[in-house]
C-alpha positions as CSV (number, residue, x, y, z in Angstrom):
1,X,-64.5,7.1,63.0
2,X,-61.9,8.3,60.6
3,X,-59.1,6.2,59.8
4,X,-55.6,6.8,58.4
5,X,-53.7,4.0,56.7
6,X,-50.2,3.6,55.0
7,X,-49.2,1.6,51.8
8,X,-46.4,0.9,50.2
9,X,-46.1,-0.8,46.8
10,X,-43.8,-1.2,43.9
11,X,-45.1,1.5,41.5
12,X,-42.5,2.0,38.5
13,X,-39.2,2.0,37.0
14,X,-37.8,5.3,35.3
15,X,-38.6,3.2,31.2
16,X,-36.8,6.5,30.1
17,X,-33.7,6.6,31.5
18,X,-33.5,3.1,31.9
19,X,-32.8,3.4,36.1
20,X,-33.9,0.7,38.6
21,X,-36.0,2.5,41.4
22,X,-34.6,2.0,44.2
23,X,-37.6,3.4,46.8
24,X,-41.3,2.3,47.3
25,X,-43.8,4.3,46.6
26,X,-45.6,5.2,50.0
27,X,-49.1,6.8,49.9
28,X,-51.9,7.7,53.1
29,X,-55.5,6.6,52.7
30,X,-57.9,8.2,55.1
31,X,-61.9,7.5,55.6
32,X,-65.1,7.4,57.9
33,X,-65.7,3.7,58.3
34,X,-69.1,4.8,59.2
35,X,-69.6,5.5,55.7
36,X,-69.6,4.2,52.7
37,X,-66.7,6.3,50.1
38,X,-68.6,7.1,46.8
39,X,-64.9,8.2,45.7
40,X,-61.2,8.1,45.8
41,X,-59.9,11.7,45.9
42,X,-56.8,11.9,45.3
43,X,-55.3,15.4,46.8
44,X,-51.8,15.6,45.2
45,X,-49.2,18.2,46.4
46,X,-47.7,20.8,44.5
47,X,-43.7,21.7,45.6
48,X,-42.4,23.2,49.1
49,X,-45.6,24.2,51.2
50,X,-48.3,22.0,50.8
51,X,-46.7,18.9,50.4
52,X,-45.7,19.5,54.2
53,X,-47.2,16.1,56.1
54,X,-49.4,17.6,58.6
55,X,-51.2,20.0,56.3
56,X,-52.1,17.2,54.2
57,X,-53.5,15.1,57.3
58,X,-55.0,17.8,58.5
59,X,-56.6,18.4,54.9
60,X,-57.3,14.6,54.7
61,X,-59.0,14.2,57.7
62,X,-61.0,17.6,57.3
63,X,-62.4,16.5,53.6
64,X,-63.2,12.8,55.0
65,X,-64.8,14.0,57.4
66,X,-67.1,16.4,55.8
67,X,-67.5,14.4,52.1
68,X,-68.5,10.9,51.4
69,X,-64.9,10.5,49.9
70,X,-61.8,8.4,51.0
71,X,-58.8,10.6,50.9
72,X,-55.2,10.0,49.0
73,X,-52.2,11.4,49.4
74,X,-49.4,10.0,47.4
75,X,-45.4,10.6,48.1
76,X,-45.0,10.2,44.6
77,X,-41.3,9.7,43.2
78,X,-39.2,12.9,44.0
79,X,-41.8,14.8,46.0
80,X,-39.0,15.6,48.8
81,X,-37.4,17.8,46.6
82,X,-37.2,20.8,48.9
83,X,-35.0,21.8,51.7
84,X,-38.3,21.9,53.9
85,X,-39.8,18.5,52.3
86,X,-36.4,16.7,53.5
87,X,-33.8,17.3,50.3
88,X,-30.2,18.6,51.4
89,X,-27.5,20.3,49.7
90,X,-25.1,19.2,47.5
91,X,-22.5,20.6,44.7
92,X,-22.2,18.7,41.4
93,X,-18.9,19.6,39.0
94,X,-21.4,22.6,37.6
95,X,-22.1,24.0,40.9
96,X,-18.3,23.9,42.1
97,X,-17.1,25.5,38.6
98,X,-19.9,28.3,38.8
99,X,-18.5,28.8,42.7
100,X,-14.6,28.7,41.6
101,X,-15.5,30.9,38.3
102,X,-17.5,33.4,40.7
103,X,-15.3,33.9,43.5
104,X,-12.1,34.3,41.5
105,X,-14.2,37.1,39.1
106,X,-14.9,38.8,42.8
107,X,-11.8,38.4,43.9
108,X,-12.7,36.4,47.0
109,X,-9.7,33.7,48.0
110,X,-11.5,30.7,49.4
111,X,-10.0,29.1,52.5
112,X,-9.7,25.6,50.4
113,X,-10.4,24.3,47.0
114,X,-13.9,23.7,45.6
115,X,-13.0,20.3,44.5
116,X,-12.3,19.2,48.7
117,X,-16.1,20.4,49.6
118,X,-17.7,16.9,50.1
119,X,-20.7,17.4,52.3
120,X,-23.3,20.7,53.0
121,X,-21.1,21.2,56.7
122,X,-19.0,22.5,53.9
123,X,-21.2,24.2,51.9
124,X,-22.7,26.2,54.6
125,X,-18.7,27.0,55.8
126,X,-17.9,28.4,52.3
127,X,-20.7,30.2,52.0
128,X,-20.6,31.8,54.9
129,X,-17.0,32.6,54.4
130,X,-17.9,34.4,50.9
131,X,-21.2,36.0,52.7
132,X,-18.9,37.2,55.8
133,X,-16.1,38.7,53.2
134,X,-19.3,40.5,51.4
135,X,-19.9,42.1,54.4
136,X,-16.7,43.5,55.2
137,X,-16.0,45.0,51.9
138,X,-19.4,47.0,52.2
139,X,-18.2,48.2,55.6
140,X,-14.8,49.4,54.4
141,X,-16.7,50.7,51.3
142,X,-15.6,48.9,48.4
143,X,-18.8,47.5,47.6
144,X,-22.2,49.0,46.9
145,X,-24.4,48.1,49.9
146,X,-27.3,46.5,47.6
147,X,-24.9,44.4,45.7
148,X,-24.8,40.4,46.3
149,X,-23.6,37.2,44.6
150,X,-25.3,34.5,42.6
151,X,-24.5,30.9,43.5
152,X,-25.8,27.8,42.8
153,X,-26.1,24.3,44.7
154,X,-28.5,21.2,44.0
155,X,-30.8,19.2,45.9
156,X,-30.6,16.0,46.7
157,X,-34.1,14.7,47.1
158,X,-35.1,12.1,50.0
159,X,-35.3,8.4,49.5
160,X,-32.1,8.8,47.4
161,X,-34.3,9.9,44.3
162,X,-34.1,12.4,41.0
163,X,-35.9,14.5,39.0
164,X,-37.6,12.7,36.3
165,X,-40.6,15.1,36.0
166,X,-44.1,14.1,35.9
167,X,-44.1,10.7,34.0
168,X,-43.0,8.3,37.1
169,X,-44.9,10.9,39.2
170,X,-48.4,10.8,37.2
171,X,-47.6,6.8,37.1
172,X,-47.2,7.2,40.7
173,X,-50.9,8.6,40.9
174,X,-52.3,5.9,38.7
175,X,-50.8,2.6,40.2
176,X,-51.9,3.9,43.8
177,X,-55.4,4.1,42.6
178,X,-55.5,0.9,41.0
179,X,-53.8,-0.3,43.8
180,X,-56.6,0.7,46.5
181,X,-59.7,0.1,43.8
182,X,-58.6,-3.4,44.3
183,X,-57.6,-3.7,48.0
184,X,-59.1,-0.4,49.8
185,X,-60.6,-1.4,53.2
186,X,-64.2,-0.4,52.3
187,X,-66.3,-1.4,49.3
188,X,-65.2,0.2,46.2
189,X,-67.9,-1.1,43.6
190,X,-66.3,-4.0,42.7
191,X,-63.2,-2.1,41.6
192,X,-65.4,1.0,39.7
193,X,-65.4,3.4,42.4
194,X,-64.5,7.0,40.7
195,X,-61.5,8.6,41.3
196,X,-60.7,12.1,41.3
197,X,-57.6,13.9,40.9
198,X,-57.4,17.1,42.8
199,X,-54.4,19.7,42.7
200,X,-52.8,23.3,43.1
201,X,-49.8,24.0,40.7
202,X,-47.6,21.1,40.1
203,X,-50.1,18.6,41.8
204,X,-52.7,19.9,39.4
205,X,-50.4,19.4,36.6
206,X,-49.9,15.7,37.9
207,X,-53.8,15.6,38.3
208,X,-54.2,16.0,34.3
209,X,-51.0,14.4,33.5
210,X,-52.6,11.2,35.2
211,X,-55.6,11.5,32.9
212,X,-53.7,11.7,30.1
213,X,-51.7,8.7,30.5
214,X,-54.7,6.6,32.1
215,X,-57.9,8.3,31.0
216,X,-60.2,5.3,31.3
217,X,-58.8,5.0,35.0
218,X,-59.3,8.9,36.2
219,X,-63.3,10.1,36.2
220,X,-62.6,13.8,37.2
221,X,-59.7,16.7,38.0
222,X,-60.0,19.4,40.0
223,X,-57.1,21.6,39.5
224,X,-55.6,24.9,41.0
225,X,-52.8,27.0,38.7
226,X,-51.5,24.1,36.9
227,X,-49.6,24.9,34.0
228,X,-50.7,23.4,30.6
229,X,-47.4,23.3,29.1
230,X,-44.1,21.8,31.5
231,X,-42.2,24.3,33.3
232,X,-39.0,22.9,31.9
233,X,-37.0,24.8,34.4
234,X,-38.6,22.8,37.1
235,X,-36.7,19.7,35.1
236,X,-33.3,20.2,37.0
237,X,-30.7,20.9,34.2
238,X,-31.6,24.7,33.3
239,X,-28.3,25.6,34.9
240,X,-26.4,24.1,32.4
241,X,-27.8,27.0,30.0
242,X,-27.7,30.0,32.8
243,X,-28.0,29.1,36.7
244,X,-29.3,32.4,37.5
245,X,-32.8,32.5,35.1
246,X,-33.6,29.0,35.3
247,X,-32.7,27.8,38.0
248,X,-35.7,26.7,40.3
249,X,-35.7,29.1,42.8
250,X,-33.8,31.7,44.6
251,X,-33.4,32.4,48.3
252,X,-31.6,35.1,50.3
253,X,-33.1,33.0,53.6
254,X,-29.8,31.6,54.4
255,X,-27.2,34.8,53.5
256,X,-28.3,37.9,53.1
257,X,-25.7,39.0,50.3
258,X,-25.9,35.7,48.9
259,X,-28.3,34.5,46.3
260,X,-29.0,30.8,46.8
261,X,-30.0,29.4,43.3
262,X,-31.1,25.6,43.2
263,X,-32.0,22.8,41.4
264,X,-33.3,19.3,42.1
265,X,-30.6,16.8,40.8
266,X,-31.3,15.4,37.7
267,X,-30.1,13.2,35.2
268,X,-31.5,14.7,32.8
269,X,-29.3,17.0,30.3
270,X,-29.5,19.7,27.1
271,X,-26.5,17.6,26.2
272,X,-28.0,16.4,22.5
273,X,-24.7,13.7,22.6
274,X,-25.6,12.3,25.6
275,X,-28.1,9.4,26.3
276,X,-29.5,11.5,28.8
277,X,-30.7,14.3,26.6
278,X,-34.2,16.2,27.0
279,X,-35.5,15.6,23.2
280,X,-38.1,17.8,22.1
281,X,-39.8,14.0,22.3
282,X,-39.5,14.1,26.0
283,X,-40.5,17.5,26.2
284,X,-44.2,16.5,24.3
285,X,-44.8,13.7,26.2
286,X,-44.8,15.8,29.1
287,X,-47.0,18.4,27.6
288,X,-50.8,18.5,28.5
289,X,-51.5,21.3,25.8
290,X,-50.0,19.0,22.6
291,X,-53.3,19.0,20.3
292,X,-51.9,15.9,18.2
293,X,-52.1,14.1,21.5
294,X,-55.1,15.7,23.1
295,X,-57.0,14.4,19.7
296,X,-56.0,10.8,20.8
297,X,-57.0,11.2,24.5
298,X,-60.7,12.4,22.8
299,X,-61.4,9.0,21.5
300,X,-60.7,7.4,25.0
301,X,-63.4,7.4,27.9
302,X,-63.5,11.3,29.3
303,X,-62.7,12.9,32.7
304,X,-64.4,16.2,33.8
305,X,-62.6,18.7,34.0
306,X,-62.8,22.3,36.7
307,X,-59.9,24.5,36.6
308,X,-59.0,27.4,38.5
309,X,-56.8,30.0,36.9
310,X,-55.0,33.8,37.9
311,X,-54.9,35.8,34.7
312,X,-51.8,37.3,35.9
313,X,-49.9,34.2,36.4
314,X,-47.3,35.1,33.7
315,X,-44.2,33.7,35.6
316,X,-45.1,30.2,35.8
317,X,-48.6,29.2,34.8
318,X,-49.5,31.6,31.3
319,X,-52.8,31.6,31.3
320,X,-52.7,31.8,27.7
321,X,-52.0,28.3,27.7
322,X,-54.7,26.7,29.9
323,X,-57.0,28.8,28.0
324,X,-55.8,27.4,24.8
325,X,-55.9,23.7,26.8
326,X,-59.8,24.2,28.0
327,X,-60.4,25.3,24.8
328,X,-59.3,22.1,23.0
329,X,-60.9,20.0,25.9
330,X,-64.3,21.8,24.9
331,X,-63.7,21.3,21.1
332,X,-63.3,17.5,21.6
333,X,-66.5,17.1,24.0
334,X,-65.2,16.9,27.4
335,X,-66.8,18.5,30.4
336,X,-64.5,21.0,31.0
337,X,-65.1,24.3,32.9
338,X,-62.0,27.2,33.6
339,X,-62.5,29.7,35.7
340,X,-60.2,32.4,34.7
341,X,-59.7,35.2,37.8
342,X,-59.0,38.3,36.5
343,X,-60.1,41.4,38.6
344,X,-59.6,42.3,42.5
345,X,-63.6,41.9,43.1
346,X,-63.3,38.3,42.8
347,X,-60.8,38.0,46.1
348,X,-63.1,37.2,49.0
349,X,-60.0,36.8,51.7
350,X,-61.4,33.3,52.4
351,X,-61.5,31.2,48.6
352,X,-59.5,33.6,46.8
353,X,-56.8,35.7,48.3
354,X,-54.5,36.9,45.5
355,X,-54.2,37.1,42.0
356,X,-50.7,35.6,42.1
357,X,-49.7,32.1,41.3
358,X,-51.9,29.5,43.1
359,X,-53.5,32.9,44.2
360,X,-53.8,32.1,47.7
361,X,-56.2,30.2,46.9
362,X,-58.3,27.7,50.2
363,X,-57.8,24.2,48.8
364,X,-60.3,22.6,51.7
365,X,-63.0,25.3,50.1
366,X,-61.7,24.3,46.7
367,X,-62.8,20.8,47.3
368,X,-65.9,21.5,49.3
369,X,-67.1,23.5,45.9
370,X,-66.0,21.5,43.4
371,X,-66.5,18.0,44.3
372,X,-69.9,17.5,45.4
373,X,-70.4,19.1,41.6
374,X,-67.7,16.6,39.9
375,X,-69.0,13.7,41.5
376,X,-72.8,14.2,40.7
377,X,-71.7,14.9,36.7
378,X,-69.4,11.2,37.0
379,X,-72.4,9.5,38.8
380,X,-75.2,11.1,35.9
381,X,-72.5,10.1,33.4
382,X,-70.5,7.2,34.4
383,X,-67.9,5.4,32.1
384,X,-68.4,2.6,30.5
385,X,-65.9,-0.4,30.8
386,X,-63.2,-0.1,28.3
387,X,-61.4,-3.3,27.7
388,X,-57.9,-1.7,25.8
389,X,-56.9,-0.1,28.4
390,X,-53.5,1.4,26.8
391,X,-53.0,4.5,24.8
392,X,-50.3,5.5,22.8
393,X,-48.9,9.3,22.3
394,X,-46.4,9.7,19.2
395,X,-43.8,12.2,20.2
396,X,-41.5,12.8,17.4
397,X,-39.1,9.7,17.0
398,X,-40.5,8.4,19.9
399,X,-44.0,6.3,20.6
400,X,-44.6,6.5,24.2
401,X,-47.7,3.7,24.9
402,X,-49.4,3.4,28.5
403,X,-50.8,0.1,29.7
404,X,-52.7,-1.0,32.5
405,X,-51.7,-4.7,33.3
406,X,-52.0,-6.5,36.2
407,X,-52.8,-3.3,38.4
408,X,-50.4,-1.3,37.1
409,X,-49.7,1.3,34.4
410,X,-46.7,0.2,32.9
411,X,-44.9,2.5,30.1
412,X,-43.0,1.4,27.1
413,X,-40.9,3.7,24.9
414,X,-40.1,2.7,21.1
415,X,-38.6,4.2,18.1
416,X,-42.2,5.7,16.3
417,X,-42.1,4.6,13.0
């Protein structure tokens, strides 16, 4: 009979920014108890879509069913960053001054000051206003009947949480598998069962970021479209350079003459003065394709490695990069395979359905490819036990070092010598 259980656990503090987490970190494990797991998998969520909860219980379920595997799905810190994950709408001192600056260049009087909108009743009552004044001026005429406006508003993710990208989130991953190696409600080995990262996109990006910070802790990845390098615009602050091109996404779902651009709220800034600044340190850290670090990671136990790739992803993913990244992996001896997708005879409608980013792509017949072939490559050659279980990544004036103590993987930052 497949069961479903919840945890929650203290996982980590944001070490960067020096913030006090406030929320718990909540994670679903699911498995036959008719059988005995030979794995954790751990199927992380990318943004929006697929981190919606019944999709990934139905996915759960499905691969528990059908694999020897126990099934993880971690809310890892900020994953209800989108409108349709539980985030709602806010407007920082950025977002008002781009609205004022905006309107007044359009010549559109507001009914009230920026500075009194407080909650998203009034967000959605300005915008309206400015989308229902766009619409009369096209009727009388004075405006071209494809033109719109560009405005920008920020997300407020659930649980009262932030943008830190990938570090707390890949901790996240790591402290929930330690977590159930040690308490799981079947046998796990005596704490040496495998575990297996699996993602599309950002949750493949978490899968490797995971290995990299905990390498002796994660035997395999399976990864969908991840991108090698951080997609820094995904970081929050890109509107402080230009709202429009970096901002994370765009909608015309909610006005149609009105370009929504948002941005998960951050405290994270381009501010070089600030004690909040994204240093090119923080921006290498972050980075799976930094040879000085993937050198280091090469003297630690190795995970496999199967990627999945669109040669056309240009927008998000390059492809140059995760080509560059499996071809480090294989110049250091890991087991690591990337399939790069390249031509329209390779879409089957059923694996493969586009050769756009994520490209459509079945995760459930991901998984049901992959893993069996993962798992018999960790089982033919398993890790052996490594006592020092920290690394340490130098990242310009910064040394960031990873440690697993007491069932955790706890991160100090220090001025690198």
């Amino acid at each position: 009979m497949l069961i479903n259980k919840i945890y929650e656990i203290d996982s980590c503090d944001d070490v960067e920014l020096n913030i006090k987490r406030e929320s718990k970190l909540e994670f679903k494990l699911c498995f036959d108890d008719e059988k005995n797991p030979e794995a954790l998998a751990f199927i992380t969520p990318g943004l929006g879509g697929d981190a919606d909860d019944n999709y990934r219980e139905h996915l759960a379920e499905t691969i528990a069913s059908d694999l020897n595997v126990a099934v993880v799905s971690v809310n890892y810190h900020c994953i209800g960053n989108r409108p349709q994950t539980g985030s709602t709408f806010y407007l920082d001192e950025i977002d008002k001054l781009i609205l004022d600056a905006t309107c007044k260049a359009a010549g559109i009087e507001l009914p009230y000051s920026v500075d009194k909108i407080q909650n998203s009743e009034q967000i959605f009552e300005i915008l309206n206003f400015i989308n229902q004044y766009l619409i009369e001026k096209k009727k009388l005429g004075l405006l071209s009947m494809d033109s719109y406006l560009n405005l920008h508003v920020s997300l407020q993710p659930t649980k009262n949480e932030y943008q830190n990208f990938g570090i707390m989130q890949a901790q996240d991953l790591a402290n929930a598998a330690l977590f159930l190696k040690k308490n799981a409600p079947f046998d796990t080995m005596g704490g040496g069962i495998p575990v297996i990262m699996i993602g599309s996109s950002h949750g493949g990006y978490l899968s490797h970021l995971a290995a990299k910070i905990a390498p002796w802790l994660v035997d395999g990845v399976i990864d969908n479209s991840s991108y090698a390098n951080f997609l820094w615009k995904l970081v929050g602050f890109g509107k402080e350079i230009d709202y429009i091109k970096y901002a994370e996404f765009g909608t015309f779902s909610l006005f149609r003459h009105i370009c929504i651009c948002a941005s998960t709220k951050t405290f994270w800034t381009s501010n070089s003065s600030s004690r909040y600044y994204f240093s090119n340190a923080r921006r290498r850290i972050r980075n799976i394709l930094d040879l000085e670090h993937l050198e280091i990671q090469s003297f630690y136990p190795k995970p496999c490695y199967v990627s999945y790739h669109s040669f056309y992803d240009k927008r998000i993913a390059p492809p140059e990069d995760k080509i560059e990244l499996y071809d480090v992996f294989k110049k250091y001896h890991f087991d690591a395979k990337l399939y790069m997708i390249k031509d329209q005879d390779q879409i089957d409608g059923k694996f493969i359905k586009s050769l756009a980013h994520g490209m459509d792509m079945s995760i459930k017949t991901l998984i049901k490819k992959e893993l069996p072939n993962v798992l018999e490559k960790i089982k033919k050659h398993p890790k052996k036990e490594y006592k020092d279980k920290s690394i340490s990544y130098p990242c310009e004036d910064l040394l960031y070092k990873f440690t697993q103590k007491k069932d955790k993987i706890l991160l100090e930052v220090k001025k690198n010598k």
